[in-house]
Structures are given as C-alpha cells and as structure tokens.
N, CA, C and O of each residue as an XYZ file, in Angstrom:
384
protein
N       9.948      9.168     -2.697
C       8.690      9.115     -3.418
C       7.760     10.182     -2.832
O       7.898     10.420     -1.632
N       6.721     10.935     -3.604
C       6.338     12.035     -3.087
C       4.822     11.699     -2.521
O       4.432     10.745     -3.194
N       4.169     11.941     -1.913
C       2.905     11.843     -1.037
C       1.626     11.601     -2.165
O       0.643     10.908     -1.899
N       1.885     12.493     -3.815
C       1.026     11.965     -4.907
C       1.630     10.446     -5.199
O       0.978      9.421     -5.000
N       3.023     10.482     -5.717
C       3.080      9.112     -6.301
C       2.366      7.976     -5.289
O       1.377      7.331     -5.636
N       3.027      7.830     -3.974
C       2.525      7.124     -3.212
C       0.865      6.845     -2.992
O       0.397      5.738     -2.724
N       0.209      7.884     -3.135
C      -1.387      7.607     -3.347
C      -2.030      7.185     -4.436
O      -3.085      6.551     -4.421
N      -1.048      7.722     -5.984
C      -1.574      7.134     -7.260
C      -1.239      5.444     -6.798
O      -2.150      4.618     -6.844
N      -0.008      5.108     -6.411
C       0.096      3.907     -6.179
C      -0.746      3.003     -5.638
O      -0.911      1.850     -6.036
N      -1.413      3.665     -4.501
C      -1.627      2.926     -3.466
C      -3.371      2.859     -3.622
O      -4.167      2.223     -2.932
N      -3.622      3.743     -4.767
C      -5.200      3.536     -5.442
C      -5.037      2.369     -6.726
O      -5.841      1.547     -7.166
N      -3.699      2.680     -7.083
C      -3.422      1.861     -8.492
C      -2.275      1.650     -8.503
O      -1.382      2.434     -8.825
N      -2.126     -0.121     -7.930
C      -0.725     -0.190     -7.436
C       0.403     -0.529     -9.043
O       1.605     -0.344     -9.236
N      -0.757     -1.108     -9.967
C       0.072     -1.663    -11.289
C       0.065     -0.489    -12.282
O       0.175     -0.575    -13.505
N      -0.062      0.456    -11.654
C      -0.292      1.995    -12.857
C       1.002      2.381    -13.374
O       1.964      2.430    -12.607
N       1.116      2.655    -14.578
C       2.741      2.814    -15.169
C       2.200      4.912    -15.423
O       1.220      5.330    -16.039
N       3.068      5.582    -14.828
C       3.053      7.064    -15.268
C       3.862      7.752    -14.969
O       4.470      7.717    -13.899
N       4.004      8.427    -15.762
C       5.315      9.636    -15.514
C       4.720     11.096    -14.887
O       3.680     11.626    -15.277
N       5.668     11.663    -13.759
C       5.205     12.871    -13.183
C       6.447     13.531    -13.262
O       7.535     12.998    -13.481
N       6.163     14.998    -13.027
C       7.173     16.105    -13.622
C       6.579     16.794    -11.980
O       5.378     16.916    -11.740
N       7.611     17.158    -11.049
C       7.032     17.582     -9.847
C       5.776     17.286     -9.264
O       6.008     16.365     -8.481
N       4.474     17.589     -9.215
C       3.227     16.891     -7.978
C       2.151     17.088     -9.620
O       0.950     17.358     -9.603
N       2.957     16.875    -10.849
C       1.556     16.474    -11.475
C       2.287     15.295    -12.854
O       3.438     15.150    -13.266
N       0.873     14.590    -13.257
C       1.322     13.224    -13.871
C       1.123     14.281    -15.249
O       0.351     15.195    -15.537
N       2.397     13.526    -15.972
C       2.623     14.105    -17.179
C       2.221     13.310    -18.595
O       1.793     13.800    -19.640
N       2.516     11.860    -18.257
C       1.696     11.164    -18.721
C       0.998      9.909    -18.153
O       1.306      9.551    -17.016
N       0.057      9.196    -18.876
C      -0.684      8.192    -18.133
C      -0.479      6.964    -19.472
O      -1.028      6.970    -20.573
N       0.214      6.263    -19.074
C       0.648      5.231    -19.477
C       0.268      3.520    -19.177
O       0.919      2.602    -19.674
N      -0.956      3.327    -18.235
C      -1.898      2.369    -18.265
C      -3.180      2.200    -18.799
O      -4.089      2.020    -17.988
N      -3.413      2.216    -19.849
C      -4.708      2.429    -20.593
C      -5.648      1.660    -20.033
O      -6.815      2.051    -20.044
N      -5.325      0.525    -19.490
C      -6.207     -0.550    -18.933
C      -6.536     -0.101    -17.467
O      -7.658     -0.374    -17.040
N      -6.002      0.303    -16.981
C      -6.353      1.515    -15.274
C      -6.698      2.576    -15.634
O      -6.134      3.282    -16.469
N      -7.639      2.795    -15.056
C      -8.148      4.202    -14.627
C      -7.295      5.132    -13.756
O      -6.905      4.729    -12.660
N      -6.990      6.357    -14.194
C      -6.598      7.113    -13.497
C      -7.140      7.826    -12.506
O      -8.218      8.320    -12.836
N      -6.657      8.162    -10.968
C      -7.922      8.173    -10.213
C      -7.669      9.379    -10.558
O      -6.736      9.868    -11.194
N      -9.241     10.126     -9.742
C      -9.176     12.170    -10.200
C      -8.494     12.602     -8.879
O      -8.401     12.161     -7.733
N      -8.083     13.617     -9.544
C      -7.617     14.564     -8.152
C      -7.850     14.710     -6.613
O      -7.193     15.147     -5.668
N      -9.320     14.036     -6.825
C      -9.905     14.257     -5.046
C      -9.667     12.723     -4.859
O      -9.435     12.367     -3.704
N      -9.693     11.674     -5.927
C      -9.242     10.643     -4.764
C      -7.758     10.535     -4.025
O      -7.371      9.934     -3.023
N      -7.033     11.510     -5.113
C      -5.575     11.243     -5.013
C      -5.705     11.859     -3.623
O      -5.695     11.073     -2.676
N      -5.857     13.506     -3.315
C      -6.103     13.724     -2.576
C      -6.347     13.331     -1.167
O      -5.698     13.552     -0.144
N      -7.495     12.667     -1.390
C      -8.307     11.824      0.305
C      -7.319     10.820     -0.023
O      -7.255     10.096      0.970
N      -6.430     10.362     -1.002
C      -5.682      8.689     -0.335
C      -4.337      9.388      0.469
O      -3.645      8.771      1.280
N      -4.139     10.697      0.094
C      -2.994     11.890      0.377
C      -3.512     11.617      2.409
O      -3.042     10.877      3.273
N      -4.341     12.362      2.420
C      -5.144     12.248      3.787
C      -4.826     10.919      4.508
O      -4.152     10.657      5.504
N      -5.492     10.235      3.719
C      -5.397      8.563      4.511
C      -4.345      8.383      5.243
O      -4.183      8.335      6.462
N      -3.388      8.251      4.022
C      -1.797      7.817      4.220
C      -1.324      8.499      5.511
O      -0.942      7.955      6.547
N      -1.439      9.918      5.203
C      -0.995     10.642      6.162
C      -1.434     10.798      7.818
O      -0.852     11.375      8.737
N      -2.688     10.046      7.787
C      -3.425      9.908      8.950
C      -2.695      8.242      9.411
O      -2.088      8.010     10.457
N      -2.884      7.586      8.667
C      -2.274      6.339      9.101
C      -0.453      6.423      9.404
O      -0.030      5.386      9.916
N       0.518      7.410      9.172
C       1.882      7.414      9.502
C       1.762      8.292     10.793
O       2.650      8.199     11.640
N       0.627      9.205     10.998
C       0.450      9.296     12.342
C      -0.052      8.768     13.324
O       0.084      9.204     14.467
N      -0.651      7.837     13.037
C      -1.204      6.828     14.080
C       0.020      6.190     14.123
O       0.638      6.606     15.103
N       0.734      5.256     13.420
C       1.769      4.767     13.223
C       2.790      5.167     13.996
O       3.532      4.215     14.233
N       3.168      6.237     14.523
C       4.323      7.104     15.103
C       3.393      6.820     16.630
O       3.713      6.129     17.598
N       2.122      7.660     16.392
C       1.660      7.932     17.953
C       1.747      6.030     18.888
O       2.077      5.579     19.985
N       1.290      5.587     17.748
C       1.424      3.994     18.352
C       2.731      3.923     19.439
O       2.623      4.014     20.662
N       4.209      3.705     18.545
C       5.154      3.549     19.721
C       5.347      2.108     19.268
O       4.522      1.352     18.754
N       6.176      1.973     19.468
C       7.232      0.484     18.963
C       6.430     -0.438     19.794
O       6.239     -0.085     20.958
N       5.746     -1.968     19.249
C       5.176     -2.777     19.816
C       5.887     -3.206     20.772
O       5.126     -3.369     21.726
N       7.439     -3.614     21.182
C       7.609     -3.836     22.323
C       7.197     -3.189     23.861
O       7.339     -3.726     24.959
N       6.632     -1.831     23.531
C       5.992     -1.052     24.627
C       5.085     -1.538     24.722
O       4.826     -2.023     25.824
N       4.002     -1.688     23.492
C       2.544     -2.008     23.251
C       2.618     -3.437     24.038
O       1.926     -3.711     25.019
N       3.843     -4.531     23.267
C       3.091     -5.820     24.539
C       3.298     -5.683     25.936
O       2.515     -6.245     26.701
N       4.170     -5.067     26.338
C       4.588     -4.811     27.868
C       3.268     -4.853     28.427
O       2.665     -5.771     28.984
N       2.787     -3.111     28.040
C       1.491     -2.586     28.462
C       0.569     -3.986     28.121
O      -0.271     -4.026     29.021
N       0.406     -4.918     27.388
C      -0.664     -6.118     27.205
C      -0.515     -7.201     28.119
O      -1.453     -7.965     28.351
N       0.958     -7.353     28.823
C       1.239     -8.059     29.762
C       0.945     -7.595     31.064
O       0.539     -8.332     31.962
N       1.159     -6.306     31.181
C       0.437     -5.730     32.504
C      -0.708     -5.423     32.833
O      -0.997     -4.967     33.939
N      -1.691     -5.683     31.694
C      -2.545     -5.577     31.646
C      -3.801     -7.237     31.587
O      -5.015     -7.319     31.776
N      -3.007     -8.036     31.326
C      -3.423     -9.082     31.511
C      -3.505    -10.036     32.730
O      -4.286    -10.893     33.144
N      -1.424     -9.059     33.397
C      -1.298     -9.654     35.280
C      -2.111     -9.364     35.784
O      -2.590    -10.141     36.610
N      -2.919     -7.622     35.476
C      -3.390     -6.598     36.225
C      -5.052     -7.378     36.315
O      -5.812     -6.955     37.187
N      -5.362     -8.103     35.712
C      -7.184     -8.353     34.961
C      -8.080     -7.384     34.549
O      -9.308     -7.324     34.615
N      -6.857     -6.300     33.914
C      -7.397     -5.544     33.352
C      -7.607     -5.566     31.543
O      -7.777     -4.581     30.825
N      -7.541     -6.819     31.179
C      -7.546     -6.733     29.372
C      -8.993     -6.451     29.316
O      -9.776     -7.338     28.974
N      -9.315     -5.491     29.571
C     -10.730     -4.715     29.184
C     -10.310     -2.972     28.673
O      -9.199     -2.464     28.522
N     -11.618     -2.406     28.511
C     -11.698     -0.972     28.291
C     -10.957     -0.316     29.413
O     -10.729      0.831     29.026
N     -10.432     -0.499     30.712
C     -10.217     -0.152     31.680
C      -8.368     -0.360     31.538
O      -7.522      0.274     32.168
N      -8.246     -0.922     31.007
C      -6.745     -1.328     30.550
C      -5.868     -0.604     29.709
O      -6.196     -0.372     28.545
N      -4.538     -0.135     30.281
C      -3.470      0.934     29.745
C      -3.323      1.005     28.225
O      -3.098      2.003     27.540
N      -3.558     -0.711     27.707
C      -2.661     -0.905     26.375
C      -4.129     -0.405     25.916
O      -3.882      0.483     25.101
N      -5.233     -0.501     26.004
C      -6.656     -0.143     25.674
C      -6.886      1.606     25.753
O      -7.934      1.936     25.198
N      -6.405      2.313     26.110
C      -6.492      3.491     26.830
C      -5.909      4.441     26.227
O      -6.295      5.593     26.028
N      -4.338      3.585     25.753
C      -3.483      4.355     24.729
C      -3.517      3.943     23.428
O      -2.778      4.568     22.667
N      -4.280      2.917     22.892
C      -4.573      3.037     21.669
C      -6.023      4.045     21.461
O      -6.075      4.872     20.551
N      -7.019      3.865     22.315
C      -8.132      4.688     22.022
C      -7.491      6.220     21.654
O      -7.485      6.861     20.603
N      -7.003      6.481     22.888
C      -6.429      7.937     22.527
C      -5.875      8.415     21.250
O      -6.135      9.553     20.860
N      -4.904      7.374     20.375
C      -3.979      7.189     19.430
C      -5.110      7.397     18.333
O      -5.019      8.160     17.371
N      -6.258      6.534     18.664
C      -7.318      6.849     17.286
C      -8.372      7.928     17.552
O      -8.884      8.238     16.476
N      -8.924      8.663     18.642
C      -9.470      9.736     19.215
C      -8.900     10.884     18.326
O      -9.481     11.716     17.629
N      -7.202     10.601     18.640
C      -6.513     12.175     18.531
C      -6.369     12.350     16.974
O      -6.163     13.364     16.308
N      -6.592     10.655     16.501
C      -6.154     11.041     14.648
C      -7.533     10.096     13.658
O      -7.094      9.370     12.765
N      -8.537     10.120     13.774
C      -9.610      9.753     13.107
C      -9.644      9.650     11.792
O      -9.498     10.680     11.134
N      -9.812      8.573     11.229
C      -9.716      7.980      9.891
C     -10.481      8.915      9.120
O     -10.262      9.202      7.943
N     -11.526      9.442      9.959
C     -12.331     10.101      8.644
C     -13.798     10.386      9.072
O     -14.591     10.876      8.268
C-alpha cells in the first residue's frame, strides 16, 4: 500500500477510491469528503514520523527491562534510563 493510500485511509478510513500510481482517479464515496492534497500530505508526514518513533523505540521487551531497572534503581522519574530514551526518541522526531 503506498504512503497516499495509507493517509487517504487513515483521514477516511470508510472511503471507497481508485488510484492509478500516487493520484486518485476516481472518488467513489459521495458521502466522505475527500481530503485535499495538503491534508493527505501532513497525514503522509504524521505516519511517517510515527514509524520512526516506532523503530527508534526498540522492542518493548528492552523498554520494560529499562522500567524494571529503573524502578530497582528509584529512579522512575525524569532521571531514569527508560525516561531518557524515550525523551530522546521524541526530541529527535517531533510530531510537529
């Protein structure tokens, strides 16, 4: 699925349309609005910001480790690893 379909979707998940390479050829939900180009766009962005957070995250079995050592440690504060590497994770890739 291509990075448009996935954003027409994911603005308009019940939208019925046909696309011919990265443009809709027809629009086949009369009752939905088709979003315009710049929302498709910024949901293009979104998505793509959220599969990089997603990656930078790291498989939750790391994530609870770090929450367990961080809880032996009495560190479940701002001062805390699992705290430290998610800040970074959203620092380095900002929603917006």
């Amino acid at each position: 699925m291509s990075d448009k379909t996935q954003a027409i979707l994911s603005l308009q998940p019940n939208a019925k349309f046909t696309m011919v390479g990265d443009e809709i050829t027809s629009w086949e939900s009369d009752d939905i609005t088709q979003p315009t180009e710049e929302e498709v766009n910024a949901k293009i962005a979104e998505l793509n910001i959220l599969d990089t957070r997603k990656i930078a995250y790291g498989n939750i079995t790391d994530q609870l480790d770090k929450l367990w050592h961080d809880i032996n440690d009495g560190k479940l504060d701002k001062t805390g690893s699992w705290y430290l590497a998610i800040k970074q994770v959203k620092d380095d890739n900002p929603k917006g």
